[in-house]
ZAMARGU-4260 file (C-alpha; in steps of 0.2 Angstrom, whole numbers, plus 5000, padded with zeros to 4 digits):
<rodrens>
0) 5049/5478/4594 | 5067/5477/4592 | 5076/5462/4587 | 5083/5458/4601 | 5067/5456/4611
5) 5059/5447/4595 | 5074/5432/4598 | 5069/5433/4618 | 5051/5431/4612 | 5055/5415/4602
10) 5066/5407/4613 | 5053/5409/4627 | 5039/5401/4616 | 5051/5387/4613 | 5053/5383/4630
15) 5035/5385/4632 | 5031/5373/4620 | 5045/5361/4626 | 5038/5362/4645 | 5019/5359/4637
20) 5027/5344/4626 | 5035/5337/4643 | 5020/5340/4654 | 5008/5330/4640 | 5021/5317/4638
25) 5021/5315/4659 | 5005/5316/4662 | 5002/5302/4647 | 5013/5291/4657 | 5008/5294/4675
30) 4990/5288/4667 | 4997/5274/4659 | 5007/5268/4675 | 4990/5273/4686 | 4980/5261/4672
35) 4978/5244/4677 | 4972/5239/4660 | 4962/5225/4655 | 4953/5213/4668 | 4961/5196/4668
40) 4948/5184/4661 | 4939/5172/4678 | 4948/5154/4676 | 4934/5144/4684 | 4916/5152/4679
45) 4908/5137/4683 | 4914/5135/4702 | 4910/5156/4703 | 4894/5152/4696 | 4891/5138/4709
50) 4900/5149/4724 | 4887/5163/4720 | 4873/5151/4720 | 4874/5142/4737 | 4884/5152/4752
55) 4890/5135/4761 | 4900/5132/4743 | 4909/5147/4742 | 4915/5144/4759 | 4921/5127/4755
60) 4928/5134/4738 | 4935/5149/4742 | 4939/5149/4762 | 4946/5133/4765 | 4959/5138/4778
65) 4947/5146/4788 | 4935/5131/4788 | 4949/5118/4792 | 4935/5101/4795 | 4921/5097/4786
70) 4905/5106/4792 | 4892/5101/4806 | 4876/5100/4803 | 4873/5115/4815 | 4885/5123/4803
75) 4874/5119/4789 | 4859/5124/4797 | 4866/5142/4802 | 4873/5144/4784 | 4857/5140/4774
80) 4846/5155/4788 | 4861/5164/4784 | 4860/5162/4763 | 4840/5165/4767 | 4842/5179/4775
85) 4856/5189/4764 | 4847/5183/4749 | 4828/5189/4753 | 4831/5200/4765 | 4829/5194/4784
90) 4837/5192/4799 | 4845/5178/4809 | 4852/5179/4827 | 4863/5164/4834 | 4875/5157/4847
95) 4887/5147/4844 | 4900/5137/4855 | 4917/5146/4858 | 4930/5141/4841 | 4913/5136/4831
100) 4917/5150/4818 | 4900/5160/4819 | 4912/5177/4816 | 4920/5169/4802 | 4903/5162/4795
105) 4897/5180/4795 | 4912/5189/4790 | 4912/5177/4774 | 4893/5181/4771 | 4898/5200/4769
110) 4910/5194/4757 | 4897/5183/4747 | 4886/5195/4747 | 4893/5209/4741 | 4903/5196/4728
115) 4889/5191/4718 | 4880/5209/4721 | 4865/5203/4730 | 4870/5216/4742 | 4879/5234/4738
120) 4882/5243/4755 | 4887/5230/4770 | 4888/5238/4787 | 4901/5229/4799 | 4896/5232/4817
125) 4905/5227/4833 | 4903/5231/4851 | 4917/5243/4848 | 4920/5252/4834 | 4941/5243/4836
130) 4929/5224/4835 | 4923/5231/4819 | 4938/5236/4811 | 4946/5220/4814 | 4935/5212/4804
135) 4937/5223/4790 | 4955/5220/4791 | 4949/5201/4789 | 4939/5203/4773 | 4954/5215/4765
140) 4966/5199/4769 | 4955/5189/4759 | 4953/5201/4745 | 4972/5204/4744 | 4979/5188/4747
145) 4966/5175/4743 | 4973/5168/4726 | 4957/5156/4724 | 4947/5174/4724 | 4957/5180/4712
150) 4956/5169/4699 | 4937/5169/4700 | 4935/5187/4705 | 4946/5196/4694 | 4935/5211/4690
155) 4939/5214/4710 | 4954/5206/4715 | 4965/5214/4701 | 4962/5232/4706 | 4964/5229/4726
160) 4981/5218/4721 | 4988/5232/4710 | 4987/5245/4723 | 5001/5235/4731 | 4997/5239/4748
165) 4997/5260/4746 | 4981/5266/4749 | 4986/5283/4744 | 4985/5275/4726 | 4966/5275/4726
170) 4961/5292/4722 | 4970/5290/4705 | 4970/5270/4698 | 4961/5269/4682 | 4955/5256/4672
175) 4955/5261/4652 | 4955/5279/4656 | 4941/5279/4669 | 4943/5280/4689 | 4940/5265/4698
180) 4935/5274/4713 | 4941/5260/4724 | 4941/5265/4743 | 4952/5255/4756 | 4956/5264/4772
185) 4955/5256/4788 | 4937/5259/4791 | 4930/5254/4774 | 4932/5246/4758 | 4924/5253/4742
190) 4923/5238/4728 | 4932/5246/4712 | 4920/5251/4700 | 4922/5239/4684 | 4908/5241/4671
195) 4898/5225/4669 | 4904/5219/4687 | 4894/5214/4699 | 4900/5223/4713 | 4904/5237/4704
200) 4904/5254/4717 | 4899/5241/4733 | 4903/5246/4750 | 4909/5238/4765 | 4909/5251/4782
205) 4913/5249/4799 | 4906/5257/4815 | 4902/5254/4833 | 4884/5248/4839 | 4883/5264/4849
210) 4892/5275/4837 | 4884/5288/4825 | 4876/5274/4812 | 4859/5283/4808 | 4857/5291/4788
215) 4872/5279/4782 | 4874/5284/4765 | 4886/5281/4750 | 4885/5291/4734 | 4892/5281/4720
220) 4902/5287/4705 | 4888/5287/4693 | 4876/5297/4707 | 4867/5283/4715 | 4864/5283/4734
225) 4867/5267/4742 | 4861/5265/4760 | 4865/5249/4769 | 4857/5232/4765 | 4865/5221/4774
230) 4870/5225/4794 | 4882/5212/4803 | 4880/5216/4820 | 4895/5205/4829 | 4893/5200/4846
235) 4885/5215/4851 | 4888/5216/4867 | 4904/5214/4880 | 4908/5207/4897 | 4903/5223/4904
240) 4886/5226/4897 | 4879/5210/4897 | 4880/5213/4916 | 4869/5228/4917 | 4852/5226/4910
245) 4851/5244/4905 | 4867/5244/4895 | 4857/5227/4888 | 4841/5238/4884 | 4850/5251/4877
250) 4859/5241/4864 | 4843/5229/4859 | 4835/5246/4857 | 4849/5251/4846 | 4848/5236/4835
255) 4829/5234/4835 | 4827/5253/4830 | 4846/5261/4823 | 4851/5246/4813 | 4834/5239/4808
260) 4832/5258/4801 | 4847/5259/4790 | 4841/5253/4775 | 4829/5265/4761 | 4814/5261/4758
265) 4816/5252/4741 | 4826/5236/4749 | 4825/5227/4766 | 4836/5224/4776 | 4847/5210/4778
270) 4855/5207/4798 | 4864/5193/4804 | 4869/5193/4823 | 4880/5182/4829 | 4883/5183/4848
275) 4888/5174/4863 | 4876/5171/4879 | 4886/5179/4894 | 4873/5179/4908 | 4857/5174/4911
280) 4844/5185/4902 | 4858/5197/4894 | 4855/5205/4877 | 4859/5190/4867 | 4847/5176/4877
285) 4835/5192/4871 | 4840/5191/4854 | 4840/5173/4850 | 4824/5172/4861 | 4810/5168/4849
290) 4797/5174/4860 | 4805/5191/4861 | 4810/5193/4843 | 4802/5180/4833 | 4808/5194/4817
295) 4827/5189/4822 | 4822/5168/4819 | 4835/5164/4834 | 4845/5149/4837 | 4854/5141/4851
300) 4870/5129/4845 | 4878/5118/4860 | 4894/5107/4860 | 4885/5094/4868 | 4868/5090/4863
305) 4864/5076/4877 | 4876/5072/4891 | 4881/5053/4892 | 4872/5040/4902 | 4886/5035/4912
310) 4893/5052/4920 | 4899/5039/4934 | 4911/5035/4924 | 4916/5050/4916 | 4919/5055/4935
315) 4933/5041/4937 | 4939/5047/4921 | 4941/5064/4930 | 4948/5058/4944 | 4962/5048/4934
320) 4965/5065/4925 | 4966/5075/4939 | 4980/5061/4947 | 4991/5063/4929 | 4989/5082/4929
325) 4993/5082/4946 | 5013/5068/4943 | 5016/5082/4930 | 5008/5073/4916 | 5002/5085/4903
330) 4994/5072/4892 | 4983/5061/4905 | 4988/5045/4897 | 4981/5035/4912 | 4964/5045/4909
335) 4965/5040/4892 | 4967/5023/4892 | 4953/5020/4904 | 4944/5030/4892 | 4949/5018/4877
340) 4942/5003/4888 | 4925/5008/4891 | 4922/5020/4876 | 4904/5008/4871 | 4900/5014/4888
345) 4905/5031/4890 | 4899/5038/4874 | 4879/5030/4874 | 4868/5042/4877 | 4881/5058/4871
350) 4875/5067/4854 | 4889/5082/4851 | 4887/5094/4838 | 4903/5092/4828 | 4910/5074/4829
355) 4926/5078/4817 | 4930/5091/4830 | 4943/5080/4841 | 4960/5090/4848 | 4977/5081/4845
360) 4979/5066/4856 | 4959/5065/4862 | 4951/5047/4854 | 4934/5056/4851 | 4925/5072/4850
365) 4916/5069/4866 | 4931/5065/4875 | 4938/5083/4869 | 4922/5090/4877 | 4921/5079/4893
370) 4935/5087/4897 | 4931/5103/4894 | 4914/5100/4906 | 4926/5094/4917 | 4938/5106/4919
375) 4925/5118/4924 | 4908/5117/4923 | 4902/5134/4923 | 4913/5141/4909 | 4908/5125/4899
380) 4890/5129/4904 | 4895/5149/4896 | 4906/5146/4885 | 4903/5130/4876 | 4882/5126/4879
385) 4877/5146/4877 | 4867/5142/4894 | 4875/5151/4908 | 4868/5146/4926 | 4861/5157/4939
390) 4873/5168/4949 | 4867/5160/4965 | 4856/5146/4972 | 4843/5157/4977 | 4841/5167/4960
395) 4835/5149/4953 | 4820/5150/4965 | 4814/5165/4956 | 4809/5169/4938 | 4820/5177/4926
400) 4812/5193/4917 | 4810/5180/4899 | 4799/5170/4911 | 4790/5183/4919 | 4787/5192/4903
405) 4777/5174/4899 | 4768/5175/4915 | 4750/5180/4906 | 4735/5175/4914 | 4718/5171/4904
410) 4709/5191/4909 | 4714/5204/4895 | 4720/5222/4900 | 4707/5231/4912 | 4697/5215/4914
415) 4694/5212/4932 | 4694/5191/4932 | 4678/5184/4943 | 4687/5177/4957 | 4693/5193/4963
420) 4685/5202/4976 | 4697/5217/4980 | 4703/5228/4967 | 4718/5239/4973 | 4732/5253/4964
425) 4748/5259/4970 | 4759/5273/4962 | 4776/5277/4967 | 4784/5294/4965 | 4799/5302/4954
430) 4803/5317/4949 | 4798/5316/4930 | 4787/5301/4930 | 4772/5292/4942 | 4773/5275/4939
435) 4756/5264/4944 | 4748/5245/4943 | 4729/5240/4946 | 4729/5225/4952 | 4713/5212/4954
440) 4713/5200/4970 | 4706/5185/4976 | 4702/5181/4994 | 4716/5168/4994 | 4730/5181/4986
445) 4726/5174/4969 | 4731/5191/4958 | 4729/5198/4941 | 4738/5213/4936 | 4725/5222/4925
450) 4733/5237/4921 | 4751/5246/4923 | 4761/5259/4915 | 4766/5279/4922 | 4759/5296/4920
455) 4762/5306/4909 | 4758/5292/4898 | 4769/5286/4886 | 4769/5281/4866 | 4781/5267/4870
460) 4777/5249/4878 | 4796/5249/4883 | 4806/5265/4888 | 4817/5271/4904 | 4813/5284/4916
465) 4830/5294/4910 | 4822/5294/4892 | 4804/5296/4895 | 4795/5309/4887 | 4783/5318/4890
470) 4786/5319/4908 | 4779/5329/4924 | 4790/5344/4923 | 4785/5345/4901 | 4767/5344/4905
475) 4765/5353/4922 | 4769/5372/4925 | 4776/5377/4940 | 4787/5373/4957 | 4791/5355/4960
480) 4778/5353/4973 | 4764/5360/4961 | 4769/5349/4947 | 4769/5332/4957 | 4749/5338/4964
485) 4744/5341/4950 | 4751/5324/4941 | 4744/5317/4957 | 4727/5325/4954 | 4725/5316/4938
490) 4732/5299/4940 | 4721/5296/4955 | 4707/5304/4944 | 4709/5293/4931 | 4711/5277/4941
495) 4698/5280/4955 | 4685/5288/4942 | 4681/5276/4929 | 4672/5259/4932 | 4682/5243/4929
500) 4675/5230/4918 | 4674/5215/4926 | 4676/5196/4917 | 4655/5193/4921 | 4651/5210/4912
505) 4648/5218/4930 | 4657/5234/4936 | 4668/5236/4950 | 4679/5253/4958 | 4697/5254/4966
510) 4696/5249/4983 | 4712/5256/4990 | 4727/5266/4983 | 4744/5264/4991 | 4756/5279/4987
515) 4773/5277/4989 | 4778/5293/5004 | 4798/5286/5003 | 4804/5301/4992 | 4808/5317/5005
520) 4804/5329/4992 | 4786/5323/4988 | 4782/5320/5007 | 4774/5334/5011 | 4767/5334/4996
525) 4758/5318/4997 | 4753/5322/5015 | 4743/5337/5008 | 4737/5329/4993 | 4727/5314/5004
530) 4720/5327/5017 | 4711/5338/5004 | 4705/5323/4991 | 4687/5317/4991 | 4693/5299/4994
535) 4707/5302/5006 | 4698/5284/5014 | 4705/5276/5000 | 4722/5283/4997 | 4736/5279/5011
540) 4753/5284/5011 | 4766/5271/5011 | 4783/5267/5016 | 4794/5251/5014 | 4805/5247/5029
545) 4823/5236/5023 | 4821/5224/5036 | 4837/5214/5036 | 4843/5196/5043 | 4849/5207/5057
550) 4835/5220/5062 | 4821/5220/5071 | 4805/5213/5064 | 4792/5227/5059 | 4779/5221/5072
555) 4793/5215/5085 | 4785/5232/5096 | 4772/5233/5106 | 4754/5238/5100 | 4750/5256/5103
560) 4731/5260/5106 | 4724/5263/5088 | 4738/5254/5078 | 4733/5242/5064 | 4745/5226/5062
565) 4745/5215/5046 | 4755/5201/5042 | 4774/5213/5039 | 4764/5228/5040 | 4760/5240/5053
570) 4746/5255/5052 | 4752/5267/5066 | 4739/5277/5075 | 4735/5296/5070 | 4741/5307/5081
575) 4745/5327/5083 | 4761/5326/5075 | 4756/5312/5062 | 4737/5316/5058 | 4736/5306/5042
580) 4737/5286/5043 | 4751/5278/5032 | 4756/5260/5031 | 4774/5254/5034 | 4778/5237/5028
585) 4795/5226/5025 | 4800/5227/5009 | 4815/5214/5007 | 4797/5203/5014 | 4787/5208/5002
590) 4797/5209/4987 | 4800/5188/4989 | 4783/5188/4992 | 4778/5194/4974 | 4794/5183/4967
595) 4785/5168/4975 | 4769/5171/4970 | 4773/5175/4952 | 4784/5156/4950 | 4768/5148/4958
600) 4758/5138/4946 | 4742/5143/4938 | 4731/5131/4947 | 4741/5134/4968 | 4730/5150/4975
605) 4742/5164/4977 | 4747/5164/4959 | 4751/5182/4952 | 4749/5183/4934 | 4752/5199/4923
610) 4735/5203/4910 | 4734/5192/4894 | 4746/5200/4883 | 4762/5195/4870 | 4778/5193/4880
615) 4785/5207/4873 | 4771/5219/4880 | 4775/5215/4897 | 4797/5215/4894 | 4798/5233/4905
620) 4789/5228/4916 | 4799/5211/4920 | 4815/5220/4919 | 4809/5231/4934 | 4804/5213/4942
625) 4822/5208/4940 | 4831/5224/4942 | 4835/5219/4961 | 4848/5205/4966 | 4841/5193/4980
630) 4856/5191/4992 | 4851/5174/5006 | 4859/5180/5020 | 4856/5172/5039 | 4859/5175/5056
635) 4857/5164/5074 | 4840/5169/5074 | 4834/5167/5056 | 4836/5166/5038 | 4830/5178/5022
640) 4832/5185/5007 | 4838/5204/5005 | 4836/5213/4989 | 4849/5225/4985 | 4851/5236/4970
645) 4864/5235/4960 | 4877/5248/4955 | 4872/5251/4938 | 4854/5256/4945 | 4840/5249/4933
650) 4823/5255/4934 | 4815/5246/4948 | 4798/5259/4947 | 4785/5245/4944 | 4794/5233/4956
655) 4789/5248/4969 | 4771/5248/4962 | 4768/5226/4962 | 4777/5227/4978 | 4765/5240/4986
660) 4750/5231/4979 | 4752/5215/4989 | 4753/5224/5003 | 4736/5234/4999 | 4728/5218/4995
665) 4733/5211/5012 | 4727/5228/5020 | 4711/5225/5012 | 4711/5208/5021 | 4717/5196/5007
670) 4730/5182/5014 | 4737/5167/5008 | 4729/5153/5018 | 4745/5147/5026 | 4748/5165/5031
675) 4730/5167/5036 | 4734/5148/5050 | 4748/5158/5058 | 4738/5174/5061 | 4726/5164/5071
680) 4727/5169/5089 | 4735/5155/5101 | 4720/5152/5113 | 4724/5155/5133 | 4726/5142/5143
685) 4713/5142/5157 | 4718/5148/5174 | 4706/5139/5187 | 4714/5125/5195 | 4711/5108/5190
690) 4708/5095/5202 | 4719/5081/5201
</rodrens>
């Protein structure tokens, strides 16, 4: 090597080394400016201590500006179900009135929890995935710019505060050399992982109730695998939803089954629901219902407890405030001084759940909520009580699908009870499923539904027709029209077949099947069916008629030679192009018929009543009682109820099937004594002349 290559060589190996030197001496301090160093030390153990220990302290200690008055004693209650809950594991749904704080209560919980490490992965869910975020952004407010949590929460704080709002500075902070794999992006916060913490590697996630939340899963630095423990499912459901009751069912399912699922198998789960009543029966007057999910330990919280004694008064109170608003008084002073003079008297009687609750210039609480009743009624009623009225007058004459669900009668499932003397089945038609009820009747239309369900069977006591599985075509080869006989074949079969047990020990058999002929493509089908069965005596096609306020009545035309007329019902004669008897009935009748009949009391004869059962066995079959809207319309001539579907379409199938058994029980001569007066034959006056 010559030497002017040797020199080249050396100065190389000098740059070389000089680069190295520069890069150590670089990546020494980028490490040190990425170290946050030591922890600051906690300045008040003894308040963290206590703030660990009870939930409703730490909100007091730690979130004072978001909990501006003293607490209720509703908030007191709802905060120790919600300390129970996060701390052993359970579950807590509740209501509370508009500006109550229910989402703040919880979004703190998430905080607490994960705080003092009771709880390591916390799912956030909304009825949007945007709801969810928003109350990340909430908690990482807190975290940032909460100095009270920062003093007593160092060990978390510190790291969040020294990314100085730059996420991107996650991936390399470091806390005496080691990562602190801290996590904050818009959809979830990962605690910084501090040895000896509490929190140390805990996560807080967002997602939508009807996003993809199943197998959850968080690997921690040192390996571990955290799956949710506590879910915080935040008024689940929105305007929209809460309007169709399959958008309700679909998200109760979701939280029942999805969320309640999230958790491993080593830890239960914690879940706190806080939701808001938007219609009658919607998914959260299901959550909080303790009937339906006695697991979820529901509560109702109202502004107004009692209502005063004197509402005459409260009404000239309205009316002096209604004068003021109306001379462009924006404060009612006039309202409010009568108010001031009869205050003993106005306020006996009124309990309201937060009495340090008073908006500027009111004297009192219930004066704040007064108004609010008064101003309107039905928003107060949504809004504030979590009880939302009926849509209409006439839905109050009939039960909603809670009640219905409660309707149980004293026979268990396949028990025929002794009164009844007819026992009668109907099946209605779809393409993937046969829906069917046995129903037991007494002379006086007295019923028991004993039995209900569809065929092919299904594992479920709750499912929807567009989720069934198995169904007709899985389980039956062929064309459409083989598939539906043979499903046909082995419903009947299996109802008409076996002996029913009756309540005395004794045995009885169907005594007539109504099958529903309204679907084209099954027509035929049917038809043929009941011509080659060995009972065709018993089984009769059927159709419902919509008989509106301004149609012809069913039996308005005259009696053909071999027809057979019911009470709304009429049984054509067979003829050459019809050989096979069918029944045609009105079906906006008879579906208020059953409505009736199922709000009569036990001990009135007509009473329908579903077999002994839980409620929340008989919850699909209630929701298909409910599915259609009564609508009163009236015309010169008369006055009815139509039933009409709505938009959405909910399953109505077993609706069908009750429907068609009232109508086979008064085919088989069953009648409601008042029906059974008017039926009687007017008798003819005589025609020989009478002397005078």
């Amino acid at each position: 090597m010559t030497t002017k290559n040797r020199r080249r060589r050396k100065a190389e190996n000098v740059y070389d080394g000089i680069k190295a030197a520069a890069t150590k001496r670089n990546l020494a301090a980028s490490r040190q400016a990425r170290d946050i160093g030591s922890i600051p030390p906690i300045k008040r153990p003894a308040v963290r201590r206590d703030a660990c220990r009870d939930f409703l302290t730490c909100c007091e200690v730690y979130f004072p500006h978001r909990f501006t008055l003293a607490f209720s004693a509703d908030h007191r209650q709802a905060a120790k179900k919600i300390e129970t809950a996060v701390t052993v594991g359970g579950r807590f749904a509740w209501t509370m009135p508009r500006g109550r704080g229910k989402s703040t209560l919880a979004e703190c919980a998430a905080l607490w929890a994960t705080m003092k490490g009771c709880r390591l992965f916390v799912m956030l869910l909304g009825s949007e995935k945007p709801h969810a975020e928003r109350m990340l952004q909430n908690l990482k407010s807190e975290l940032q710019y909460n100095d009270e949590l920062a003093d007593d929460f160092p060990e978390i704080c510190f790291p969040i505060r020294s990314l100085e709002g730059e996420a991107r500075r996650c991936s390399g902070q470091l806390h005496h050399g080691r990562p602190t794999s801290i996590i904050w992006t818009a959809e979830k916060i990962g605690f910084p992982v501090i040895p000896g913490s509490p929190s140390s590697g805990a996560v807080i996630q967002t997602a939508g109730l009807l996003g993809n939340i199943r197998g959850a899963v968080h690997i921690t630095p040192d390996g571990r695998s955290l799956r949710p423990d506590l879910a915080i499912v935040d008024d689940p459901q929105t305007d929209q939803s809460a309007n169709s009751p399959t958008q309700c069912e679909t998200r109760e399912r979701t939280i029942m089954g999805a969320v309640g699922g999230l958790s491993g198998p080593d830890k239960r789960l914690a879940m706190l629901i806080p939701c808001t009543i938007i219609r009658p029966n919607d998914l959260a007057a299901r959550l909080i219902d303790k009937n339906e999910h006695p697991d979820l330990n529901g509560e109702r919280f109202q502004r107004l407890k009692s209502f005063p004694d004197r509402m005459d008064l409260w009404e000239q109170y309205d009316l002096i405030r209604r004068e003021d608003l109306a001379n462009g008084l924006a404060t009612t002073p006039n309202a409010r001084e009568f108010y001031r003079e009869h205050k003993p008297e106005m306020d006996k009687g009124a309990v309201v759940d937060w009495p340090e609750s008073v908006e500027p210039g009111d004297l009192s609480a219930l004066e704040s909520t007064m108004r609010r009743f008064l101003a309107d009624a039905y928003a107060f009623a949504c809004e504030d009580q979590n009880d939302p009225p009926a849509d209409s007058e006439i839905e109050k004459e009939f039960l909603s699908a809670t009640e219905i669900a409660q309707c149980s009668g004293p026979t268990a499932k396949r028990v025929v009870p002794d009164s009844a003397t007819k026992l009668v089945a109907a099946i209605d038609i779809q393409k993937d499923l046969l829906y069917y009820g046995v129903t037991a009747v007494a002379p006086n239309m007295s019923a028991t539904i004993i039995d209900y369900g569809s065929w092919p069977g299904q594992s479920r006591t709750y499912y929807t027709l567009a989720r069934a599985h198995p169904t007709i075509s899985t389980e039956y080869p062929g064309r459409l029209e083989a598939r539906l006989f043979g499903a046909l074949t082995d419903l009947v079969e299996l109802l008409t077949r076996q002996a029913w047990e009756r309540e005395d020990g004794g045995l009885t058999y169907i005594d007539r099947v109504l099958i529903d002929a309204s679907w084209s493509d099954s027509s035929d089908v049917l038809y043929n069916f009941v011509r080659q069965h060995r009972l065709a005596s018993i089984l009769t096609p059927c159709y419902g008629r919509y008989v509106g306020a301004a149609s012809r009545e069913l039996n308005d035309r005259k009696k053909k030679k071999g027809d057979i007329v019911g009470h709304k019902w009429r049984s054509p004669a067979v003829s050459k192009n019809q050989p096979t008897r069918y029944v045609a009935y009105d079906s906006n009748f008879y579906k208020t018929f059953v409505q009736n009949r199922l709000a009569q009391p036990d001990e009135d004869p007509g009473a329908w009543r579903l077999y002994r059962a839980k409620s929340q066995q008989h919850r699909m079959i209630a929701d298909h009682l409910t599915a259609e809207t009564p609508v009163p319309v009236a015309t010169e001539d008369r006055r009815l109820v139509e039933w009409r579907l709505p938009v959405n379409k909910p399953d109505n199938h077993l609706l069908d099937v009750v429907v068609m058994s009232a109508v086979a029980a008064s085919v088989e001569g069953c009648t409601l004594p008042e029906h059974q007066r008017q039926a009687k034959p007017k008798r003819k006056r005589s025609r020989k002349a009478r002397l005078l």
